[in-house]
C-alpha positions, 0 to 999 in steps of 0.5 A: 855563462854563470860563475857556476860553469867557468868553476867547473870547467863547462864554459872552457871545454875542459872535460873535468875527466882530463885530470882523473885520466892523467892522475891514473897515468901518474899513479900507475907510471910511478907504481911500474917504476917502483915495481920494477925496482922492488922486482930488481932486488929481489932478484939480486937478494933472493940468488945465494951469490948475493943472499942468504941460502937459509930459505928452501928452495920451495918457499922461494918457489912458492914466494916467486909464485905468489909474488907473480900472481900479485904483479899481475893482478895488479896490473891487469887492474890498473890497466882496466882501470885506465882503459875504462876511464880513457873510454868514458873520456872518448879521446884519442885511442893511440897514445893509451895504447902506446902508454899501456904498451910500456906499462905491460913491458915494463910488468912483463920485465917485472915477471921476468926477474921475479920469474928467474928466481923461482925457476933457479929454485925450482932447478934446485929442488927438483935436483 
């Protein structure tokens, strides 16, 4: 065993990806809860009982859509990108699928917010 093989972490068994896996995790878990957060005051400051009423009811349509394509999207990336380093890592498939489990609940409560400001404007508008 040379000095080489202990810096990397061959003579000790830690797979160098263990880190890259868990700094996926970290990211992507501060990232949702932040999400959620910013998806939370938009649904308070967007409604006329806590905002303003100067926007039309189809921009705020139009601005709930696009921020529901954005949350997606970034979800679904985070997500693959996550399961394609848990495969090349080759460990336990139980504790992605719970933690990708809250991850996508935690998105779908994101949806649900910013959803129920575009219906509520869309109600308007078509009214």
């Amino acid at each position: 065993m040379n000095i080489n093989e202990v810096e990397e972490g061959k003579a000790s068994g830690i797979n160098p990806l263990h880190g890259r896996v868990i700094t996926i995790m970290i990211i992507s878990a501060l990232s949702i809860v932040g999400l959620f957060f910013v998806a939370c005051l938009y649904f308070f400051l967007a409604l006329p009982m806590f905002g303003s009423e100067s926007a039309s009811p189809l921009a705020m349509v139009l601005c709930s859509v696009a921020i529901l394509a954005l949350l997606n999207l970034y979800g679904f990336w985070r997500v693959k990108k996550l399961n394609v380093s848990w495969n090349v890592l080759g460990v336990n498939k139980i504790v992605l699928w719970s933690y990708q489990t809250i991850f996508v609940v935690v998105l779908v409560g994101c949806n649900l917010f910013v959803a129920a400001v575009g219906w509520f404007y869309l109600s308007r508008y078509l009214i």
